[in-house]
BAFI-14227 format. One line per 5 residues: their letters; for each residue x, y, z of C-alpha. Coordinates in steps of 0.5 Angstrom, whole numbers, plus 500, padded with zeros to 3 digits. Example, Ala and Ser with C-alpha at 12.3 -4.5 7.8 and 13.67 -1.06 7.14 Angstrom:
// BAFI-14227
as	525/491/516  527/498/514 .
// end
This chain:
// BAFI-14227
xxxxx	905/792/982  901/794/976  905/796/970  901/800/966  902/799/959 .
xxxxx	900/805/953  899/803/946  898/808/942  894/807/935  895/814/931 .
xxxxx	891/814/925  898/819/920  894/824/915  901/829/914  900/835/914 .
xxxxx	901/839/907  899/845/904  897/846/898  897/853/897  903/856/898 .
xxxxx	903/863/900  903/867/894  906/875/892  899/878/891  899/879/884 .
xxxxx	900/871/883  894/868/884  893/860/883  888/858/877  881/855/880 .
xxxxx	883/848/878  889/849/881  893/848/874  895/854/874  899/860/876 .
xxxxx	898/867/874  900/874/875  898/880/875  890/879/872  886/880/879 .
xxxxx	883/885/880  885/891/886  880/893/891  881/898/896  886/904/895 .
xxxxx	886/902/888  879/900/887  878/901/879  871/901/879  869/907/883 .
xxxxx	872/915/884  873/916/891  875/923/894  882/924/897  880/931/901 .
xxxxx	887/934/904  887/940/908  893/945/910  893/949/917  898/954/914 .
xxxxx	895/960/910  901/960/905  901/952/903  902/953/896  908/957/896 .
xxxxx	911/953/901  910/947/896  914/951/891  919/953/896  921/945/898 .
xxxxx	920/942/891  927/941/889  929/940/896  923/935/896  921/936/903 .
xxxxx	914/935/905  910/939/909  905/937/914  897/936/912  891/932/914 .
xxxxx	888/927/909  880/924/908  879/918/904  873/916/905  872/914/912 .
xxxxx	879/915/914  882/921/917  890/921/918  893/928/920  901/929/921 .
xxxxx	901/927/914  908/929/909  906/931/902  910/935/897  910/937/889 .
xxxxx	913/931/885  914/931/877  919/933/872  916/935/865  910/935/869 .
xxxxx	911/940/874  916/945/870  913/945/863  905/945/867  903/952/867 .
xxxxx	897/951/871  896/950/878  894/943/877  900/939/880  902/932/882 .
xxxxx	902/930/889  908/926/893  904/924/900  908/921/905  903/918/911 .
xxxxx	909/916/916  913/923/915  912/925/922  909/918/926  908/911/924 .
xxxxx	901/910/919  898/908/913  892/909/908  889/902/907  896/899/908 .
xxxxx	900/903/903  904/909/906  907/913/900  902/915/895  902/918/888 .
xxxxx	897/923/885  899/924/878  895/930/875  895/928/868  899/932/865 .
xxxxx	899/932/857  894/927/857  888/929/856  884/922/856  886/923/864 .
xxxxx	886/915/863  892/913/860  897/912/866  890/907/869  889/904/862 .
xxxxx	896/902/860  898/900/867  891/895/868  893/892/860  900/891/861 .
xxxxx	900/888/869  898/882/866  904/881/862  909/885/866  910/887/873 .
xxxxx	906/894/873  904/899/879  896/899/881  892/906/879  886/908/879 .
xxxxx	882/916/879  881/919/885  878/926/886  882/932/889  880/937/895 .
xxxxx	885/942/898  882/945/903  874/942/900  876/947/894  875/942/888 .
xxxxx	881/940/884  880/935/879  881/928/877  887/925/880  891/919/877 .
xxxxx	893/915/884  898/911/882  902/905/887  909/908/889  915/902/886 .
xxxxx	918/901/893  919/895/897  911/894/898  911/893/890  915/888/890 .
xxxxx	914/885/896  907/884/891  911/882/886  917/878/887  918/872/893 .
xxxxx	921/877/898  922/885/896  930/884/900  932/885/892  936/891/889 .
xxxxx	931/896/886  934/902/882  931/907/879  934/909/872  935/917/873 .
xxxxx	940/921/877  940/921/884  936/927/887  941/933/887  945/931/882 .
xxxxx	945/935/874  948/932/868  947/938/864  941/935/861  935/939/865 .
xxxxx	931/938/871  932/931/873  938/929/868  932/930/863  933/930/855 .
xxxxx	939/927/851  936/921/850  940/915/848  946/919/852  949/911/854 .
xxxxx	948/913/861  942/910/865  942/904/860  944/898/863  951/900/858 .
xxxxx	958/899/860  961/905/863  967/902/866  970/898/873  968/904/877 .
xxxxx	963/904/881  961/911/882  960/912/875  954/909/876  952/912/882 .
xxxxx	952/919/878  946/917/874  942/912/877  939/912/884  938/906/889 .
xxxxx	932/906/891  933/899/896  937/894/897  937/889/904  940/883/901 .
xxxxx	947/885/898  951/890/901  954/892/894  949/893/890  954/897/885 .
xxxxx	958/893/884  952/888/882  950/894/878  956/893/874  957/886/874 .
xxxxx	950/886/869  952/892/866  959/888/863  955/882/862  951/885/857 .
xxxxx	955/889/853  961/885/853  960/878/852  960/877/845  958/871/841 .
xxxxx	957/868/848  952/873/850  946/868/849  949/863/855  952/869/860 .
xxxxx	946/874/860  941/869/863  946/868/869  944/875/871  939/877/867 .
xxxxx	931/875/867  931/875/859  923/872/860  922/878/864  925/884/860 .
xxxxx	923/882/853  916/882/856  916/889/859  920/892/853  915/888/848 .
xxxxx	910/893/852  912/899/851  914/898/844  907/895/843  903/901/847 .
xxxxx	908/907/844  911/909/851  916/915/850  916/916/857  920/909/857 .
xxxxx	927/906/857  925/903/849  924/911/847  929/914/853  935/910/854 .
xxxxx	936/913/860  931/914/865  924/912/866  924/905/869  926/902/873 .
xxxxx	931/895/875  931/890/881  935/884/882  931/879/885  934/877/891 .
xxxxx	932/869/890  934/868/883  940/874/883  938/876/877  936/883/873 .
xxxxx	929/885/870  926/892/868  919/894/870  916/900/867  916/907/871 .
xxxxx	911/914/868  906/911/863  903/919/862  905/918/854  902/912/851 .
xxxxx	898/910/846  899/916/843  898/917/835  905/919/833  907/912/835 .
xxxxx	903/908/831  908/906/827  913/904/831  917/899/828  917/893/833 .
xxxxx	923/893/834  924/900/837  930/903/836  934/896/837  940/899/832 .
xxxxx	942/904/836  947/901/841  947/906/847  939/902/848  943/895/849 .
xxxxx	937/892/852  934/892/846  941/892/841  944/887/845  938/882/847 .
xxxxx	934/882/840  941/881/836  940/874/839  936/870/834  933/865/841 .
xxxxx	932/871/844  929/875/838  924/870/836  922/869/844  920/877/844 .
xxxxx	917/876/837  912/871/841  911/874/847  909/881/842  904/876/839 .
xxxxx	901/874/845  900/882/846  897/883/840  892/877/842  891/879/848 .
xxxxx	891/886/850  889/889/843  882/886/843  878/892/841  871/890/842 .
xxxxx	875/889/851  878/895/850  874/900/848  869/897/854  874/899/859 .
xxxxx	875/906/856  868/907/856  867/904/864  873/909/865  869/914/862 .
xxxxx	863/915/865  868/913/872  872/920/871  868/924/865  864/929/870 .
xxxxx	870/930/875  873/932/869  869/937/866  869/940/872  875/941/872 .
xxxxx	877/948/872  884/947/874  887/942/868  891/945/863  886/941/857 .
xxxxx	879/943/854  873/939/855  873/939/847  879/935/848  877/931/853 .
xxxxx	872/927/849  876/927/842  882/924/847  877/918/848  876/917/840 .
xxxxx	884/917/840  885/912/844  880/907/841  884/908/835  891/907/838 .
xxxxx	888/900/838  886/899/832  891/902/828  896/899/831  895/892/832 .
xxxxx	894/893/825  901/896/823  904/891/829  900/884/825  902/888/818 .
xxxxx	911/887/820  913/881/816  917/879/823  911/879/827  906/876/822 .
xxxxx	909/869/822  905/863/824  909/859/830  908/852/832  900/850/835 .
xxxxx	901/847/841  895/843/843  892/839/849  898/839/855  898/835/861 .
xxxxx	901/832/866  900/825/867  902/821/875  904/814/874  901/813/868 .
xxxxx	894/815/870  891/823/869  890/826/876  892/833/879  894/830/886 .
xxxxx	902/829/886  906/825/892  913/826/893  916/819/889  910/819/883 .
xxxxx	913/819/876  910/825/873  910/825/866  908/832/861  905/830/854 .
xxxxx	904/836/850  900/835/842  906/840/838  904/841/831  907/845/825 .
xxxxx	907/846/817  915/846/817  916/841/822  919/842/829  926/843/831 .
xxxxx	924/841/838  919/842/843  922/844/850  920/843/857  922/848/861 .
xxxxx	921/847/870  923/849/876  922/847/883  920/853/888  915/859/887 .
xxxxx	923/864/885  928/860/881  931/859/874  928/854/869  931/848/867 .
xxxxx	930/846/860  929/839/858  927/836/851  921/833/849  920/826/845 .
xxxxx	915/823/840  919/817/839  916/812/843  920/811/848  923/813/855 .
xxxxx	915/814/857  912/817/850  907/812/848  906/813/841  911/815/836 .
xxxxx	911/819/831  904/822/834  904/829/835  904/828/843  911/830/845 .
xxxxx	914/827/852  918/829/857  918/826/865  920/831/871  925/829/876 .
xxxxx	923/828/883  921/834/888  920/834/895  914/834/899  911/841/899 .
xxxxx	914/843/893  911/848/888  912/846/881  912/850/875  912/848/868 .
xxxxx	911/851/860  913/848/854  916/852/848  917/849/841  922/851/836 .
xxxxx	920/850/829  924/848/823  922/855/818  929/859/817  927/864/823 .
xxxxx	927/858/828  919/860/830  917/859/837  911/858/841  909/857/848 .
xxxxx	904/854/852  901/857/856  903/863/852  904/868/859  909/864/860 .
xxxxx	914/865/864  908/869/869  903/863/866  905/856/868  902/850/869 .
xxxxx	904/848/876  903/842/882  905/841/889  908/834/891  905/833/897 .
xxxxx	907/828/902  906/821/903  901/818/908  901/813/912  896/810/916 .
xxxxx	893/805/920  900/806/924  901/804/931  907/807/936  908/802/943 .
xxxxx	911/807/947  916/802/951  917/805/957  912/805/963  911/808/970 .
xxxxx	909/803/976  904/805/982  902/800/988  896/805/986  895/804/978 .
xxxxx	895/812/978  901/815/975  904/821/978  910/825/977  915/828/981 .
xxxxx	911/833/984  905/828/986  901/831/981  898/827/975  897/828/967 .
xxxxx	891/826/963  894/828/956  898/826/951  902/831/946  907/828/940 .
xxxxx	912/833/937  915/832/930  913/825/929  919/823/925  920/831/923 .
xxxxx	913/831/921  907/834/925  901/829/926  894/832/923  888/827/923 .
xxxxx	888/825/929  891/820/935  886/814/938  890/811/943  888/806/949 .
xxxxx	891/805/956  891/797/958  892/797/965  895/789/967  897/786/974 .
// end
């Protein structure tokens, strides 16, 4: 008898990923220290470079009456759509608009197009589009420019311009702009299986405020305020757009609602269990800066939009309609907009907070920094420029003149300039914050950019301020969603800070699993009255520094398969009588095997 004995040799590289599958709009820093949201460039529906033509057809002779018909039922009629080289028909589209289609007196007006209203398929992957017809803007660029500026801070729609046909006559530039449903999140968040709701009276609903619950601003009513334990007083004014992940989205509405107005002197400890305050006081910070009226900082009531992501389980708002921003009447806003008023608690509540205040004060200057550069917008107002310009001058159905067009462009250039000046010049928002200098993170004591599960991962941060620190802080979280842990940092010398008293503050993180995303920011607080604060990288909480513990690697292991088959032959054969001439190895101790195997059949008598 032969006994056949199989030694197996495998040579262990486990598999890891380093690359986490990331929302569209995040993206990892080349090095890979780094993640950040909402700076890439979009391509395809919504390609800023270029001006394509959205050619839509009607087989129906009376269309437009038809439009008008259906516009407060908001139902679609049917046409056929060309986008460049694509044809879709059985598409739904429809008048969309409040202010813009009842006080437009022109035929310019905004489109609601639905590819999927009468069977399954998309343009380029979205389904729902919005062409807005610019209505009292002139520039016809305003929605596209802000939305470019502020997506890097705050999660915003995609826009871009488009050039309008209904049955090949020419209608004009179009702002084409990204619908907020649950294709936007999924771009944004971890999952889009989170509650979005849009602040406004259901459709149908009448508040007595004008078409679409329109005016009384600051009424109390879609403000994130306190309206009572009855959940259908909420449902009269705000209209649930998703929600796949609770099955009591009102209720969950509600319970933000109580939080935020009635907590008191415990509001800096409570809102954060249910709010993104990082989040909120960004979008707020950029409406104020930008002078958006269509907005909750100007309304109260309408305007925006919130969504409680289903990971965290907490609020955040975004920002919906930029048609009315950067406009020269807002120049002087304060950048504490309308926080006096207590119907408006987002900003009457939050920033009475001096923790949150002094947060929102360093994201306005992160703002100021980075979306106020004249010389970088004025680039991009004369790119979008010469994009649109004879679109628009060619115009015959816009309600502006060409005049206007050309001095709206010197206007916008001027909102820049005018009102960084008037924002740098508040006696707040002037205030220098601490410097926060070389930040790294060191493994095991030795600079690297590669993590294994059960290293010692050390921060050190240089930290520096004229008045003195309060504290620096590490904020962390393990996971792409997830709330920030706070952890302070040292320059005492000890538990792993090298030198005392040198600047370099430390702090060491707790272990993560393999395939763990870790994020990362540091804050430091200054020892000036206001508790001045800073942040590295100064985006965070959507600019982080960040790694991926990867897992152990064995080597050089060999595995003795114990058990053999005997033959009088030497030929090992099931019970079928057939032979096999392969070797498969699943889940190696729950891990997959990468690399390689090389093994050795040694036959012995």
């Amino acid at each position: 008898m032969r006994l056949i004995l199989l030694v197996v040799t495998v040579f262990l590289g486990l598999y890891q990923s380093n690359s986490q599958n990331l929302p569209a709009q995040w993206r990892k820093s080349d090095d890979g220290k780094y993640l950040i949201a909402g700076d890439q460039i979009s391509d395809g529906l919504y390609d800023e470079s270029t001006v394509e033509e959205m050619r839509i057809y009607f087989t129906q002779s009376n269309y437009w009456t038809l439009l008008t018909q259906n516009y407060n039922a908001k139902i679609d009629i049917p046409c056929k759509i060309k986008y460049k080289d694509i044809t879709l028909d059985s598409v739904g589209i429809r008048f969309k608009g409040q202010t813009s289609y009842f006080m437009n007196t022109t035929q310019k007006k905004s489109f609601s197009i639905s590819t999927d209203a009468y069977k399954d398929q998309a343009l380029l992957g979205y389904n729902s589009l919005n062409l807005n017809n610019g209505f009292q803007d002139a520039s016809f660029m305003r929605e596209v420019l802000y939305y470019h500026q502020i997506r890097k801070h705050s999660p915003s729609a995609k826009a871009n311009f488009v050039r309008v046909y209904l049955n090949d006559q020419d209608w004009g530039i179009y702002l084409n702009v990204q619908q907020q449903n649950k294709d936007f999140l999924e771009e944004w968040f971890e999952s889009n299986n989170g509650i979005n709701i849009r602040a406004d009276v259901p459709d149908g609903s009448s508040t007595g405020g004008g078409p679409g619950g329109g005016g009384q601003w600051g009424d109390g009513t879609a403000g994130i305020n306190y309206l009572g334990a009855d959940t259908a007083q909420y449902q009269k004014y705000y209209t649930l757009k998703s929600s796949d992940a609770s099955d009591q989205p009102w209720q969950e509405l509600l319970k933000a609602c109580n939080v935020l107005n009635n907590s008191g002197v415990f509001l800096e400890t409570e809102a954060p269990k249910v709010f993104d305050i990082d989040k909120i006081l960004w979008h707020l910070a950029c409406e104020i800066a930008f002078g958006d009226d269509d907005s909750y900082v100007y309304k109260g009531k309408m305007d925006y939009y919130i969504h409680q992501d289903a990971e965290t389980k907490r609020w955040a708002t975004y920002d919906y309609d930029a048609n009315s921003t950067l406009l020269t009447a807002h120049v002087t806003w304060s950048p504490f907009y309308n926080e006096t008023k207590v119907n408006y608690p987002l900003l009457n509540k939050l920033l009475a907070v001096p923790a949150f205040r002094q947060r929102y004060l360093a994201h306005m200057r992160t703002i100021i920094n980075d979306l106020f550069n004249e010389t970088e917008v004025n680039a991009l107002i004369d790119k979008y420029d010469g994009l649109i310009r004879a679109g628009v001058q060619a115009d015959t159905k816009k309600g502006t003149s060409n005049t206007a067009y050309v001095s709206e462009l010197t206007v916008l250039k001027n909102y820049i300039k005018n009102r960084k000046a008037n924002l740098l010049a508040n006696a707040e928002v002037k205030v220098v914050g601490p410097t926060i200098g070389e930040t790294q993170y060191k493994v095991n004591n030795n600079a690297s950019n590669r993590v294994v599960a059960g290293d010692e991962v050390k921060v050190v941060s240089k930290v520096s301020f004229a008045d003195g620190l309060q504290t620096v802080n590490l904020h962390y979280c393990g996971g792409f969603s997830g709330v920030f842990t706070v952890k302070s940092m040292a320059d005492d010398g000890q538990n792993g800070d090298e030198v005392a008293n040198d600047g370099n503050y430390t702090a060491i993180l707790p272990n993560f699993e393999a395939g763990t995303l870790v994020r990362f920011y540091i804050e430091a607080i200054g020892n000036n009255t206001p508790k001045t604060r800073s942040y590295f990288p100064s985006g965070a909480e959507h600019q982080l520094m960040i790694y991926t513990v990867e897992a152990q690697v064995a080597s050089d292991k060999t595995v003795v398969i114990n058990e053999f088959m005997a033959s009088n032959t030497g030929i090992i054969t099931d019970e079928n009588g057939e032979t096999e001439d392969w070797i498969e190895l699943l889940q190696l101790l729950q891990m997959s095997i990468y690399l390689g195997i090389q093994y050795q059949i040694q036959k012995t008598t």
